[in-house]
ZAKE-372515 format. One line per field, with one value per atom (N, C-alpha, C): x, y, z; atom name; residue number from 1. Coordinates in steps of 0.2 Angstrom, whole numbers. Example, Ala and Ser with C-alpha at 12.3 -4.5 7.8 and 13.67 -1.06 7.14 Angstrom:
2
xx = c(66|62|66|64|68|64) .
yy = c(-28|-22|-16|-11|-5|0) .
zz = c(39|39|39|35|36|39) .
vodo = c(N|CA|C|N|CA|C) .
rofi = c(1|1|1|2|2|2) .
***
This chain:
238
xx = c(182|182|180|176|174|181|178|183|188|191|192|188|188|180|185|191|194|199|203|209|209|215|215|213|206|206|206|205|206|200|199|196|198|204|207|205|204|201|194|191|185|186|190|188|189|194|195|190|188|180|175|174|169|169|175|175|175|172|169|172|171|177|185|188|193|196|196|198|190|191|187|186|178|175|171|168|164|157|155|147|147|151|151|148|148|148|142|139|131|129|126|121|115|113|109|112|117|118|122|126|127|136|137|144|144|139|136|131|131|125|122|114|108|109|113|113|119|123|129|125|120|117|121|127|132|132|131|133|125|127|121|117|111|110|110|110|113|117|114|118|125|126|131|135|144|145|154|155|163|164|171|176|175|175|173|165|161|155|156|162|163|166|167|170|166|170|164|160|160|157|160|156|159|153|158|156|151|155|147|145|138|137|137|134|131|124|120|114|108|102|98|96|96|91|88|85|82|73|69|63|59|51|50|44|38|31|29|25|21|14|8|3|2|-6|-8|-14|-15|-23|-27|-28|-33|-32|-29|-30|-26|-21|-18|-9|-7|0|5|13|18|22|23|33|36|41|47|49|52|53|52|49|49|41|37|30|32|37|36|44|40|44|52|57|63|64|65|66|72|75|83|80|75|73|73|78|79|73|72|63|61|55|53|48|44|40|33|28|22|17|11|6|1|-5|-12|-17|-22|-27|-27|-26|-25|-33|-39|-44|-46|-46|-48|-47|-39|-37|-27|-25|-20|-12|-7|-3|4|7|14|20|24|29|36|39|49|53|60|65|67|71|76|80|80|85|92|94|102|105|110|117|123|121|126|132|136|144|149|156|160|159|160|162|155|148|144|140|132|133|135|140|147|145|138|138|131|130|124|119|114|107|103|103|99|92|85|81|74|70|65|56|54|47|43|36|32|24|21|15|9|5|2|-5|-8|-14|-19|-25|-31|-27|-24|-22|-23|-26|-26|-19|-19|-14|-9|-3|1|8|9|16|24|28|35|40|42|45|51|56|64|64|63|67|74|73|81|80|88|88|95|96|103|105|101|103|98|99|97|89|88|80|76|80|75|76|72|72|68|64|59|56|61|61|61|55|56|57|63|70|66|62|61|55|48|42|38|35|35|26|20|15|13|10|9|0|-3|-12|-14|-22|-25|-24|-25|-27|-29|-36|-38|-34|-29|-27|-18|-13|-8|-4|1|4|12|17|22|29|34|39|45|48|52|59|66|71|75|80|84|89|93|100|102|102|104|111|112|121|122|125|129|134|136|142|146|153|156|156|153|149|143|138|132|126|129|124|120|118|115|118|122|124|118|114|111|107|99|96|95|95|93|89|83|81|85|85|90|84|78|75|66|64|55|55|50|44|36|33|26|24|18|15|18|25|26|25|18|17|13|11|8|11|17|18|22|23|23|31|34|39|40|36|33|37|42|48|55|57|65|67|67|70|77|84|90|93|95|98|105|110|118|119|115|116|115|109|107|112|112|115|113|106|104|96|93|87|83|76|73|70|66|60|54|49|42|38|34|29|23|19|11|8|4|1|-4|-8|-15|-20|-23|-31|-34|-33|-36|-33|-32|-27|-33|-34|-34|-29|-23|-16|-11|-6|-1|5|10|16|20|26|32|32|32|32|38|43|50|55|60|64|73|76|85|88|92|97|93|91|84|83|80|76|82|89|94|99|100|104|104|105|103|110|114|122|125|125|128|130|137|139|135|133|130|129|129|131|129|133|130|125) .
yy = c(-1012|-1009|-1002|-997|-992|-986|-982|-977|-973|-970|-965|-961|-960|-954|-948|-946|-941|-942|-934|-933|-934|-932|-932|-938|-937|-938|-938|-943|-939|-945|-942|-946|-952|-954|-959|-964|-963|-966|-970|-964|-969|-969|-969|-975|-981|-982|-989|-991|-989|-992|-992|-987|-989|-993|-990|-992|-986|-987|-982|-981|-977|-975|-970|-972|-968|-964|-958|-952|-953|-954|-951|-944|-943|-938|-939|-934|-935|-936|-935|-936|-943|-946|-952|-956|-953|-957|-954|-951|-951|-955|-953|-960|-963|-970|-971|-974|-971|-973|-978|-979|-985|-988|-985|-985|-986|-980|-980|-982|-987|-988|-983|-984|-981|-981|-985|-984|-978|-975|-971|-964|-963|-957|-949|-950|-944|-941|-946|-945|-942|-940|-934|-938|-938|-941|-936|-930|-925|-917|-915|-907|-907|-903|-903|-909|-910|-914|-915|-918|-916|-922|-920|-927|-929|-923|-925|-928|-928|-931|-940|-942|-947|-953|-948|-951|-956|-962|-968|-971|-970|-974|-979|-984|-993|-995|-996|-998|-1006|-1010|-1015|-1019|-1022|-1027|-1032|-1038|-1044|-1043|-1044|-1046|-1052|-1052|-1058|-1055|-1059|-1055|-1062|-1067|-1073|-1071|-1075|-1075|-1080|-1083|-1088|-1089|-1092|-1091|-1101|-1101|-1108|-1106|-1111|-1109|-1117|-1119|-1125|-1125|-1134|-1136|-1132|-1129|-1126|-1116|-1118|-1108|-1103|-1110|-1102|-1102|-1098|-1093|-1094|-1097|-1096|-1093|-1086|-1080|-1081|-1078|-1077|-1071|-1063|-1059|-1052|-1046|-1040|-1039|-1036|-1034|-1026|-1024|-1017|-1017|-1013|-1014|-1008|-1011|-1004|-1005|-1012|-1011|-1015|-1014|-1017|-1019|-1020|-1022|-1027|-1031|-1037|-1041|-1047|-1050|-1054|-1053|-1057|-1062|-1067|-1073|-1071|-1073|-1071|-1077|-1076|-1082|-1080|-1083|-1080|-1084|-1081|-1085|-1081|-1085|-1080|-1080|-1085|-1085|-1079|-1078|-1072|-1067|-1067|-1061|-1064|-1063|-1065|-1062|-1066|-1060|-1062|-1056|-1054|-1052|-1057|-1056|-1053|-1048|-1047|-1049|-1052|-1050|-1044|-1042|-1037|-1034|-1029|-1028|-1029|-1031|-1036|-1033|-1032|-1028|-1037|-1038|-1044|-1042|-1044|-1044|-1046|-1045|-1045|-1041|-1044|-1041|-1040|-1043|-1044|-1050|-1050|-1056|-1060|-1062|-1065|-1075|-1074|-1082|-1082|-1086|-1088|-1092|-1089|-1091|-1099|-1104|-1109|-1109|-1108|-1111|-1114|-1115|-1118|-1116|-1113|-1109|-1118|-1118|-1123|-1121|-1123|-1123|-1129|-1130|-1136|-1136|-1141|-1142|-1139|-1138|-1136|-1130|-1125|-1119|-1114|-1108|-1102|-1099|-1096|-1092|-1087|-1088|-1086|-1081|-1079|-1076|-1076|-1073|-1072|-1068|-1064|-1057|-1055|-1053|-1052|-1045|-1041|-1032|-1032|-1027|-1024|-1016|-1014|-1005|-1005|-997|-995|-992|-993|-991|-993|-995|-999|-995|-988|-985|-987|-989|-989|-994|-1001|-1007|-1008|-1006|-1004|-1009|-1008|-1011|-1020|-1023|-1029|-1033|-1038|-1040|-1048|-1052|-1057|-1057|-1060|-1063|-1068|-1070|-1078|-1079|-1084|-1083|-1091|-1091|-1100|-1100|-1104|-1104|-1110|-1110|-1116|-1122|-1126|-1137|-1138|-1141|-1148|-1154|-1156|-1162|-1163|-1158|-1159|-1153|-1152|-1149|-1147|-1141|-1144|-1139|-1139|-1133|-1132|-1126|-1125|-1123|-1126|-1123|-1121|-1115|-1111|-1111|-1108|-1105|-1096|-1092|-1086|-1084|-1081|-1079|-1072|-1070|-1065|-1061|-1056|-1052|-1051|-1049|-1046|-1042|-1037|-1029|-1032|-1035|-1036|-1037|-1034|-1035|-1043|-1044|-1051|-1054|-1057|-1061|-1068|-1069|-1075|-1078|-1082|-1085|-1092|-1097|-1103|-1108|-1110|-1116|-1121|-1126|-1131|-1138|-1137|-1143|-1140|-1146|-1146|-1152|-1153|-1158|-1157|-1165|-1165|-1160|-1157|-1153|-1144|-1144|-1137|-1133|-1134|-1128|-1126|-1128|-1123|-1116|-1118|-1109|-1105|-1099|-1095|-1092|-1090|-1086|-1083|-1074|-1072|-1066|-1063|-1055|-1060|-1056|-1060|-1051|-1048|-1040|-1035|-1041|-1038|-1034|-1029|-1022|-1021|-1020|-1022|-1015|-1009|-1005|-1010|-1013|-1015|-1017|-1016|-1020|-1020|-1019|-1020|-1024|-1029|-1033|-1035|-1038|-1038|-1043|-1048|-1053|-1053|-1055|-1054|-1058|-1063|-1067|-1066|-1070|-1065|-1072|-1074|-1080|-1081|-1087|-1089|-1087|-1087|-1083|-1089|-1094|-1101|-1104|-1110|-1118|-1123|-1131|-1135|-1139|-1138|-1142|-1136|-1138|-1135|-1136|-1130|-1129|-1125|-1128|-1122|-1119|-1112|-1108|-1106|-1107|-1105|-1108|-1112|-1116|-1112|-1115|-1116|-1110|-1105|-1100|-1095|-1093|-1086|-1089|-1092|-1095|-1095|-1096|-1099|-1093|-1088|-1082|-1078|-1081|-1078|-1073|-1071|-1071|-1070|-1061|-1059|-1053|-1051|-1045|-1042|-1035|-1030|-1023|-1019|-1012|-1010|-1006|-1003|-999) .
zz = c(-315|-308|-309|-305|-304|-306|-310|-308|-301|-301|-294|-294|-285|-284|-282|-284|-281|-285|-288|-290|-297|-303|-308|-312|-316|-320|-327|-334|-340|-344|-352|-356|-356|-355|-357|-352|-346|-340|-341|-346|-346|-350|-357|-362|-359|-354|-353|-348|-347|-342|-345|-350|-355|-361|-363|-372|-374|-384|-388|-393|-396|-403|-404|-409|-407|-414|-412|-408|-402|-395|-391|-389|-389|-388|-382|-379|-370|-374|-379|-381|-384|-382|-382|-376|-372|-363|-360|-363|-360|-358|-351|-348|-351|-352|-356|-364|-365|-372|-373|-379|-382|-376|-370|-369|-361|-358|-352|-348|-343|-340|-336|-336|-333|-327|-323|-317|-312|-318|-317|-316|-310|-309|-310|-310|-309|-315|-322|-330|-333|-336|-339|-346|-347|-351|-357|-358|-362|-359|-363|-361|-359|-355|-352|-349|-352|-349|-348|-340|-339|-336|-336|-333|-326|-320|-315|-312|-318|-316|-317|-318|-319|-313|-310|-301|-300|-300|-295|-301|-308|-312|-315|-314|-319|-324|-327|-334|-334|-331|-330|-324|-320|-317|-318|-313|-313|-310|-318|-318|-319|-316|-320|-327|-330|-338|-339|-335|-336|-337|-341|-341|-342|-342|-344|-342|-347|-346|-346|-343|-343|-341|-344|-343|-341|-340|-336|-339|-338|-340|-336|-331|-328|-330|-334|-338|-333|-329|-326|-329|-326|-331|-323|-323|-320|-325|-323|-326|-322|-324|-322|-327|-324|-329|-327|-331|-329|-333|-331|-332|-337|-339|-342|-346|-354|-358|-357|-360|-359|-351|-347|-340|-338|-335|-332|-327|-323|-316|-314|-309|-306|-310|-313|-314|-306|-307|-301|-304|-300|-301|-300|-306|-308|-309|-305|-306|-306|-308|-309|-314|-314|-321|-326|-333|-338|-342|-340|-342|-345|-351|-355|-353|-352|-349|-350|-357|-357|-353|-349|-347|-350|-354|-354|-351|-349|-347|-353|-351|-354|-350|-355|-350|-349|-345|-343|-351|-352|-357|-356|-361|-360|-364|-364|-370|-372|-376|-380|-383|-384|-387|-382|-385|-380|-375|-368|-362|-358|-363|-360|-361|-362|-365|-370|-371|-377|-377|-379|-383|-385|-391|-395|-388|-391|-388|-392|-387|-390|-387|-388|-388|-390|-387|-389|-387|-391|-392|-394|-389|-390|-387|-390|-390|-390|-385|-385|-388|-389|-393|-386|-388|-384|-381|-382|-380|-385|-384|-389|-391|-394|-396|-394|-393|-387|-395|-391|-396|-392|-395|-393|-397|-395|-399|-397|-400|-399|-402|-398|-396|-398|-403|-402|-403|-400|-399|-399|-400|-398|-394|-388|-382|-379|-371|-366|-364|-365|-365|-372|-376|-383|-387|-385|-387|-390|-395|-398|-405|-408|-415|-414|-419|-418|-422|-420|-423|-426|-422|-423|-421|-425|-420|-424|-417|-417|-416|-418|-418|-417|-410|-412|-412|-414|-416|-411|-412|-409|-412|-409|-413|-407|-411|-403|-403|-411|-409|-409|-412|-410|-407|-402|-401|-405|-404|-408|-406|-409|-404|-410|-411|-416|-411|-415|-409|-415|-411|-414|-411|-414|-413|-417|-408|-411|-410|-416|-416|-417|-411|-409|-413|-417|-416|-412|-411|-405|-403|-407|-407|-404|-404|-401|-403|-411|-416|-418|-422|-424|-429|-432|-436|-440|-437|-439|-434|-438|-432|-437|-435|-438|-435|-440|-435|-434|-428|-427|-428|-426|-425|-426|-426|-424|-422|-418|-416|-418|-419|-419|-423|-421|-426|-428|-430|-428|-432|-438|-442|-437|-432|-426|-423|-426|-426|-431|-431|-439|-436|-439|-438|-444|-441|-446|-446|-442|-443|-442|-446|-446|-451|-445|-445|-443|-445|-443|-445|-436|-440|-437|-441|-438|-433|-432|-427|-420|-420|-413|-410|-401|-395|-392|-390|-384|-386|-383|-383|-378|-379|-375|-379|-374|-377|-372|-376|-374|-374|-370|-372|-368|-373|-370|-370|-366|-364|-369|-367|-372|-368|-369|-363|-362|-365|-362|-364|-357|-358|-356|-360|-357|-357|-361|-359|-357|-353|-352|-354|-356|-357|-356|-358|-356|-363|-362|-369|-371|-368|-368|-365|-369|-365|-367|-364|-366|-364|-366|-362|-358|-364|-362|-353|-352|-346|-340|-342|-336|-335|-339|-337|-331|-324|-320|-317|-322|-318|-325|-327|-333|-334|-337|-335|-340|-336|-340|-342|-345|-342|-335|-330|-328|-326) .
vodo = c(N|CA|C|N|CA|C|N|CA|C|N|CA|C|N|CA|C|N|CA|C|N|CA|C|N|CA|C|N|CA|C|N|CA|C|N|CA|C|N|CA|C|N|CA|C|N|CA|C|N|CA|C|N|CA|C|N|CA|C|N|CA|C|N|CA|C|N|CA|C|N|CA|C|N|CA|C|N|CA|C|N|CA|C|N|CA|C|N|CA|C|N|CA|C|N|CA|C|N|CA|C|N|CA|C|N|CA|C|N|CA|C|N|CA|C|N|CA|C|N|CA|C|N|CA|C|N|CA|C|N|CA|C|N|CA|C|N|CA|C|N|CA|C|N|CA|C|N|CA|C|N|CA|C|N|CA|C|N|CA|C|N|CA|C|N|CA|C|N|CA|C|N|CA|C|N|CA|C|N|CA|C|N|CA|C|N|CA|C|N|CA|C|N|CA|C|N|CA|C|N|CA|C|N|CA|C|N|CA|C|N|CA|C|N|CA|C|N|CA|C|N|CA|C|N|CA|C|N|CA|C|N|CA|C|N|CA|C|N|CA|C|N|CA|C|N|CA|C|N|CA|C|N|CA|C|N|CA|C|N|CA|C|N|CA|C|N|CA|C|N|CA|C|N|CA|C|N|CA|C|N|CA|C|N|CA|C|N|CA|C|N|CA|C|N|CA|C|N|CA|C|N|CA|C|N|CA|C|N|CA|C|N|CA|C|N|CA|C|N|CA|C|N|CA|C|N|CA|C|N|CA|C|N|CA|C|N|CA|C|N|CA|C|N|CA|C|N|CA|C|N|CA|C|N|CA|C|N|CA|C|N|CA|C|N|CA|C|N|CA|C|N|CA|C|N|CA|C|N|CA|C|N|CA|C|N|CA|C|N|CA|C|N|CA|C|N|CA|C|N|CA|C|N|CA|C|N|CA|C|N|CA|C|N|CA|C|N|CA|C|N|CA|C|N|CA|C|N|CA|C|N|CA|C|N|CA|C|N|CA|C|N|CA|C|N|CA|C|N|CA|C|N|CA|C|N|CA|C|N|CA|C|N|CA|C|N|CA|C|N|CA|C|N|CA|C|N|CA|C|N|CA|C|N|CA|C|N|CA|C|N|CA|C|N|CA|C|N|CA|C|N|CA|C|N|CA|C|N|CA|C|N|CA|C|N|CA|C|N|CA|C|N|CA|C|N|CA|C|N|CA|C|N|CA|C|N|CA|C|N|CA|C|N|CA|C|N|CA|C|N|CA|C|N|CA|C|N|CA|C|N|CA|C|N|CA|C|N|CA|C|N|CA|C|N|CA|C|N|CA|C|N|CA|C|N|CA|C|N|CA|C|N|CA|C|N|CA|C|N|CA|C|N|CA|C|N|CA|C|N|CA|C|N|CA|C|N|CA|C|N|CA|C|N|CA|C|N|CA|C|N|CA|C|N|CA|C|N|CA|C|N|CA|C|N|CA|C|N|CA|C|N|CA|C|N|CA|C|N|CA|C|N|CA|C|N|CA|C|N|CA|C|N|CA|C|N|CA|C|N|CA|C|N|CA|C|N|CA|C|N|CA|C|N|CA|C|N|CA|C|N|CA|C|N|CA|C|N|CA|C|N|CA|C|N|CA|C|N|CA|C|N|CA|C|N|CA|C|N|CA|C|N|CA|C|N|CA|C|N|CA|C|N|CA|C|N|CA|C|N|CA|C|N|CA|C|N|CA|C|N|CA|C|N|CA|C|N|CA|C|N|CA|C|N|CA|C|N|CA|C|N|CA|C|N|CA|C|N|CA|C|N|CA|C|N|CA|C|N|CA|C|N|CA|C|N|CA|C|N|CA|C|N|CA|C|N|CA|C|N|CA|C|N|CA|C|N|CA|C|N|CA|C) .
rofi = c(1|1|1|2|2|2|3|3|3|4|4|4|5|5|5|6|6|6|7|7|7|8|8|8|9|9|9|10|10|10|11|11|11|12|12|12|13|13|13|14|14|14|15|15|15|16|16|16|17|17|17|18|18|18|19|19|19|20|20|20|21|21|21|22|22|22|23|23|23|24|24|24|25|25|25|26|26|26|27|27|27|28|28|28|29|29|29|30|30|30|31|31|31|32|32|32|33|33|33|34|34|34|35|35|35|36|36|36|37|37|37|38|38|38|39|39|39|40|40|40|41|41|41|42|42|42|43|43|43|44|44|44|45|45|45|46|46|46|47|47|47|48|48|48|49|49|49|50|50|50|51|51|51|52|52|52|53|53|53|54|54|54|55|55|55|56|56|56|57|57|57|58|58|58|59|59|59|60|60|60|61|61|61|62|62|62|63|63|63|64|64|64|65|65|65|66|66|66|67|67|67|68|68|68|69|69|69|70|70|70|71|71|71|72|72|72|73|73|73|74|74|74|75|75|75|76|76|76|77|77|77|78|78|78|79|79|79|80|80|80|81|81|81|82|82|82|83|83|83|84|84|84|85|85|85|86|86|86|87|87|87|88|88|88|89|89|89|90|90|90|91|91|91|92|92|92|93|93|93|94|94|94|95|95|95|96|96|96|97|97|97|98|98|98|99|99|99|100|100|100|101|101|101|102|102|102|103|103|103|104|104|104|105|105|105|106|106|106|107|107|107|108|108|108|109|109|109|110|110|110|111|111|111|112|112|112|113|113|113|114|114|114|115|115|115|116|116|116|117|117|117|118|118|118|119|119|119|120|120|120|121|121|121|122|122|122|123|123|123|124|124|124|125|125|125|126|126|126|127|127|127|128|128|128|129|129|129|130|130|130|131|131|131|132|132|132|133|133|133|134|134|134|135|135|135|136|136|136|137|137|137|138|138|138|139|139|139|140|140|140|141|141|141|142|142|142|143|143|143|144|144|144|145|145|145|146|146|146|147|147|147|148|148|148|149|149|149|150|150|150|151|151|151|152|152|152|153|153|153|154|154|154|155|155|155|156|156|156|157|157|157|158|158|158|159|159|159|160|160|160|161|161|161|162|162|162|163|163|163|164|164|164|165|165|165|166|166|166|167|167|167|168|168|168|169|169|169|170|170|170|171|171|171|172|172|172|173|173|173|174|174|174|175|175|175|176|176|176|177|177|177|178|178|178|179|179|179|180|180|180|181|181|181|182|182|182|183|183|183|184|184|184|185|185|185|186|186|186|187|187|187|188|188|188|189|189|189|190|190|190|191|191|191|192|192|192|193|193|193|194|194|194|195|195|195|196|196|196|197|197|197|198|198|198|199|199|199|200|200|200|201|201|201|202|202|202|203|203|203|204|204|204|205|205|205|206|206|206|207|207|207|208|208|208|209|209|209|210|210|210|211|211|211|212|212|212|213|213|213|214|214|214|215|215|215|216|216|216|217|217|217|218|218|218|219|219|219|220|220|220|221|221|221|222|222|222|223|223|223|224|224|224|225|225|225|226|226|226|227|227|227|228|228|228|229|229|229|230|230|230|231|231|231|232|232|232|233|233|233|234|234|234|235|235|235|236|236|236|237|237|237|238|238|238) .
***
C-alpha cells in the first residue's frame, strides 16, 4: 500500500515498501532503478535525495505486460503490445499490411521475481511455410529504463513446403534473474527456426520481448503463443 503523505517518516518505511539491501541506504531508492518505480514522480532519479520526497509512493501496480503478433495469407499483421522499446505503456491493438514493410511489436517492460512476476513462462514461437522471415528477442536490464542487452534470440526463415514451432520453458529466480530456458517440444519442420543468443546475466530483472513480422505472408500464423500473450493482470513496480 502507498506510503503516508504526511507526518514522520523514516528509511525503514520504505524499505518496507520497497525492499533493497541491508544496511539500507537512500541511493538505493532512486526512481527508475532496481527498487523504485517510474511512476513515483516525487523520487528523484539522481542527485539530490530525502525522506519526505517519499510521501504517497507505492512500491507496485496492476499491470498488462501481454503481447502478441499474427500475420495473414493476405500479407497483413494483427499486435497486441507497445510499438517502442524501454516502455511501460498500457499495449494497445495493431493491424495493417506488412507487404514489404515488416512491423514490430514489444511487450511492456516487466520486472520478474518474487512479488512481481513470480512464475516460469511457457511458450511457443512458430513459423509457417510460404512466410518470409520473422524474428523474436528477449530483452533484459537492470532497471525498468534500460532493457537493452539481449538475453535470448530467436530467427525463423522461408519453406514453400513446411511450416514448424519450437516450445520452451523459461525459469525465473526469486530475485528475477533467469535461472534456465529449455526446450519442451517441436512440431513439423522446426529447424525452420534458429535459436541463435542464449545470453544469461544474473544481474538482470527487468525484460522485454520483441517481435518483428515477415514482410510477406501467403500462409498465416500466430508467431507467439502461451504466457507472454495472456498476462493481462501483474503486479509491477510502480
Amino acid at each position: 500500500m502507498p506510503l503516508q503523505t504526511s507526518g514522520a517518516i523514516s528509511i525503514n518505511d520504505i524499505a518496507t515498501e520497497f525492499g533493497g539491501g541491508v544496511p539500507h541506504s537512500m541511493n538505493e531508492y532512486y526512481r527508475g532503478g532496481a527498487n523504485v518505480g517510474s511512476t513515483n514522480t516525487t523520487v528523484p532519479i539522481g542527485g539530490e535525495i530525502s525522506l519526505f520526497m517519499f510521501y504517497g509512493a507505492q512500491a507496485t501496480v496492476i499491470r498488462d505486460i501481454r503481447v502478441q503478433m499474427s500475420y495473414s495469407a493476405g500479407h497483413g499483421y494483427s499486435a497486441f503490445g507497445v510499438t517502442s522499446a524501454n516502455s511501460i505503456a498500457a499495449p494497445q491493438s495493431y493491424s495493417g499490411s506488412l507487404l514489404f514493410n515488416p512491423f514490430t511489436i514489444y511487450s511492456p517492460v516487466f520486472r520478474a521475481g518474487d512479488g512481481f512476476l513470480n512464475q516460469n513462462l511457457n511458450f511457443t514461437y512458430s513459423q509457417n511455410e510460404d512466410a518470409q522471415g520473422t524474428s523474436l528477442t528477449l530483452f533484459g536490464g537492470t532497471s525498468v529504463s534500460a532493457v537493452n542487452d539481449v538475453v535470448f534470440g530467436w530467427s525463423a526463415g522461408y519453406s514453400s513446403s513446411a511450416g514448424g514451432s519450437r516450445s520452451y520453458s523459461l525459469v525465473f529466480n526469486s530475485d528475477g534473474s533467469i535461472a534456465s530456458i529449455t526446450q519442451t517440444s517441436s512440431s513439423l519442420n522446426a529447424g525452420i527456426i534458429s535459436f541463435g543468443t542464449n545470453n544469461i546475466n544474473s544481474n538482470h530483472r527487468f525484460y522485454q520481448w520483441r517481435m518483428v513480422s515477415p514482410s510477406a505472408s501467403d500462409k498465416g500464423s500466430t508467431m507467439l503463443s502461451g504466457d507472454p500473450t495472456s498476462l493481462s493482470s501483474v503486479t509491477q513496480p510502480a
